[in-house]
C-alpha positions in Angstrom: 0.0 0.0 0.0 2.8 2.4 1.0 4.6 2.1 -2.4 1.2 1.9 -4.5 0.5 5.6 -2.8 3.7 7.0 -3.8 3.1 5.4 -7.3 -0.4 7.5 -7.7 0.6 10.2 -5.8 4.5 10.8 -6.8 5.2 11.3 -3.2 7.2 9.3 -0.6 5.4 8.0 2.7 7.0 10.7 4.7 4.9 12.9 2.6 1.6 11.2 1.9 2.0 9.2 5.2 0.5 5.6 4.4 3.2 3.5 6.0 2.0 0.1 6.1 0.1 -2.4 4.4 -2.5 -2.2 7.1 -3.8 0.3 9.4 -3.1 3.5 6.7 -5.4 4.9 4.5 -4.6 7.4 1.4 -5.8 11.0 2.7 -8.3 12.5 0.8 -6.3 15.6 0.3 -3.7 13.5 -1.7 -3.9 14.3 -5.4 -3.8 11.2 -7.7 -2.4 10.4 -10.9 -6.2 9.3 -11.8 -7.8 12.0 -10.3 -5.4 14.8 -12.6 -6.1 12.7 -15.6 -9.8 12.0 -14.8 -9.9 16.2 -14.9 -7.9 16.5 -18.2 -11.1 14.1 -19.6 -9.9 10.7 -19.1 -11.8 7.6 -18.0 -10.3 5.8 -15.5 -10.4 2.6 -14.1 -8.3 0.2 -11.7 -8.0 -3.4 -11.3 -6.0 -4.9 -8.3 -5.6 -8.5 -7.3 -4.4 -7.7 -3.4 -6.3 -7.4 -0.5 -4.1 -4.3 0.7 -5.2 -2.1 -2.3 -8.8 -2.0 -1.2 -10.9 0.6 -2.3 -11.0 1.0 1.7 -7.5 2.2 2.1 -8.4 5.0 -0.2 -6.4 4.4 -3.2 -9.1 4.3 -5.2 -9.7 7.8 -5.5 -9.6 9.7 -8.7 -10.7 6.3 -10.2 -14.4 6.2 -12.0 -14.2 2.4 -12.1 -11.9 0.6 -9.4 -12.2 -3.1 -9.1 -11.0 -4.9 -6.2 -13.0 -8.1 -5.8 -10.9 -10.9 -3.4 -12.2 -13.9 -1.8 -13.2 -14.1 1.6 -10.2 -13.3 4.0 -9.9 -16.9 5.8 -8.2 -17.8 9.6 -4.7 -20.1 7.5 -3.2 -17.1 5.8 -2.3 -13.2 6.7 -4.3 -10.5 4.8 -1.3 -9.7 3.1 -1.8 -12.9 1.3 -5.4 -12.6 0.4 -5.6 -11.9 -3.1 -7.3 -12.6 -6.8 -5.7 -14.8 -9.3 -4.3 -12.2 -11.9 -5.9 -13.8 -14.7 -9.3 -12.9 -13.1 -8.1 -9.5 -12.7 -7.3 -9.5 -16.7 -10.9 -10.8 -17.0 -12.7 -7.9 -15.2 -10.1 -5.5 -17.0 -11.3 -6.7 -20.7 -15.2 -6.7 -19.3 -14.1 -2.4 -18.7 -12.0 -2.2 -21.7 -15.0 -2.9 -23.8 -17.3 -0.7 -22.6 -15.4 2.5 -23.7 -16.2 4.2 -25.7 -13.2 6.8 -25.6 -9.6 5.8 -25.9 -8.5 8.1 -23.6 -8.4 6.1 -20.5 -5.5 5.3 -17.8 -5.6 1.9 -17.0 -4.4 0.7 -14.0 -3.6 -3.4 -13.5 -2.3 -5.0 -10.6 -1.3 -8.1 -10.1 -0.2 -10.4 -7.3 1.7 -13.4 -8.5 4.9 -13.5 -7.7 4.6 -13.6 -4.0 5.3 -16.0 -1.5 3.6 -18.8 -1.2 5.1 -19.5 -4.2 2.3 -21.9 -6.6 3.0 -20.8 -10.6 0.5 -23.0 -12.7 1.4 -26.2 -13.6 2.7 -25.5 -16.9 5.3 -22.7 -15.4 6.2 -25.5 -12.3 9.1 -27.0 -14.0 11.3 -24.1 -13.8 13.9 -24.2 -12.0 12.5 -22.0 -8.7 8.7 -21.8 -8.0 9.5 -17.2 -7.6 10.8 -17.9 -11.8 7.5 -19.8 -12.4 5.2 -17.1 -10.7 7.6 -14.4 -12.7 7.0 -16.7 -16.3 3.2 -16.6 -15.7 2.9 -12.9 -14.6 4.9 -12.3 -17.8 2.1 -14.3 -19.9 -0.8 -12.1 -17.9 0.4 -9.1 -18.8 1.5 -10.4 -22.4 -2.5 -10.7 -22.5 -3.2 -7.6 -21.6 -1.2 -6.3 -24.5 -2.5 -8.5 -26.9 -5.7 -7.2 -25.7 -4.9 -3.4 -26.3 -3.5 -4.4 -29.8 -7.0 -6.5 -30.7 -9.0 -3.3 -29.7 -6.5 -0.9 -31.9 -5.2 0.7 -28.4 -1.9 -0.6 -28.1 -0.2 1.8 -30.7 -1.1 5.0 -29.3 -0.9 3.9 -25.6 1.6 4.7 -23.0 2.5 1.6 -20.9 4.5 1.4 -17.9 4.9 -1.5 -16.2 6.9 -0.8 -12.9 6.6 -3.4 -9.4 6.1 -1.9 -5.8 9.3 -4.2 -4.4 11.7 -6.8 -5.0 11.7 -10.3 -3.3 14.3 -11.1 -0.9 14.7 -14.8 -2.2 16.8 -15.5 0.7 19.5 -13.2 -0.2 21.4 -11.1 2.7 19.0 -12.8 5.0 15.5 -11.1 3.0 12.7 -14.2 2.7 10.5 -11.6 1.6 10.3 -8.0 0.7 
C-alpha cells in the first residue's frame, strides 16, 4: 500500500503518510495520478488483485471504475496474502476495456503473482524455482493484456509502464521476503 500511494501520488510515505500495508489509509487531500487525468477528460479505471489495495485504504480515489473483488479473507493465511488470481483480474479489465467508448483512459492493472507462497501453474512448475515460475506466468498475464490493447487498436497510441512496488528477498542477505 505504502509504495502503491507514492506510485499514484509521486510522493514518498513521509509525505503522503501511508506507511504500512495495514492500518493507513490514502488522505483525501492526496492528489492522484487518476484523479489529474480524470480532470484532463480521461476515464479511468483500476483493477488490483491484493487485498491491501482496497478501495477501503483509499487508493481508489480519482478512479471512475476501481475493481478490487478478493475472496473471503480466511483464519490459515495473513491479509497480506489474500488476493485474486491475476488472470481474473485480466478478465474484469477486458469486461471495462470494452465498454469505452473513448480511448483516452489510464488503465491501472495490478497483479499479485509473484509472491510467496510460491504456486506458478502447472505449466510454469518445471522451472527451476517456483518465484521464476510465478515471474513466467505474470509475464504471460500481462503479455494478454497487451495482446488485448492491440485486438481493440489501443496498443499503438498507448503509454505503458509496467513498474513493481518491491523486490523479493529470495533468501539473499537474509530477506525471505520484501
Amino acid at each position: 500500500l505504502p509504495s502503491h500511494a507514492s506510485i499514484l501520488t509521486g510522493q514518498l510515505p513521509f509525505a503522503h503518510a501511508v506507511r504500512d500495508n495495514l492500518g493507513f489509509t490514502l488522505s483525501e487531500d492526496a492528489v492522484t495520478l487518476p484523479e489529474l487525468l480524470s480532470s484532463a477528460g480521461y476515464t479511468t479505471g483500476g483493477f488490483v488483485s491484493s487485498f491491501v489495495l482496497r478501495a477501503e485504504t483509499g487508493i481508489s480515489q480519482g478512479f471512475a471504475t476501481y475493481d478490487a473483488r478478493f475472496p473471503a479473507a480466511a483464519s490459515d493465511r495473513p491479509f497480506g496474502q489474500v488476493q485474486r488470481p491475476g488472470v481474473q483480474t485480466l478478465e474484469a479489465t477486458d469486461r471495462w476495456l470494452d465498454t469505452l467508448a473513448d480511448t483516452r483512459a489510464f488503465v491501472f492493472f495490478h497483479i499479485y503473482e509473484p509472491h510467496r507462497p510460491y504456486a506458478p501453474p502447472a505449466a510454469y512448475q518445471g522451472l527451476a524455482d517456483p518465484y521464476d515460475g510465478e515471474v513466467a506466468y505474470s509475464d504471460e498475464i500481462v503479455g494478454r493484456l497487451l495482446a488485448s490493447l492491440k485486438r481493440r487498436g489501443s496498443y499503438d497510441n498507448a503509454t505503458i509502464v509496467i513498474t513493481a512496488d518491491h523486490g523479493e528477498g529470495l533468501g539473499d542477505h537474509g530477506e525471505q521476503d520484501h
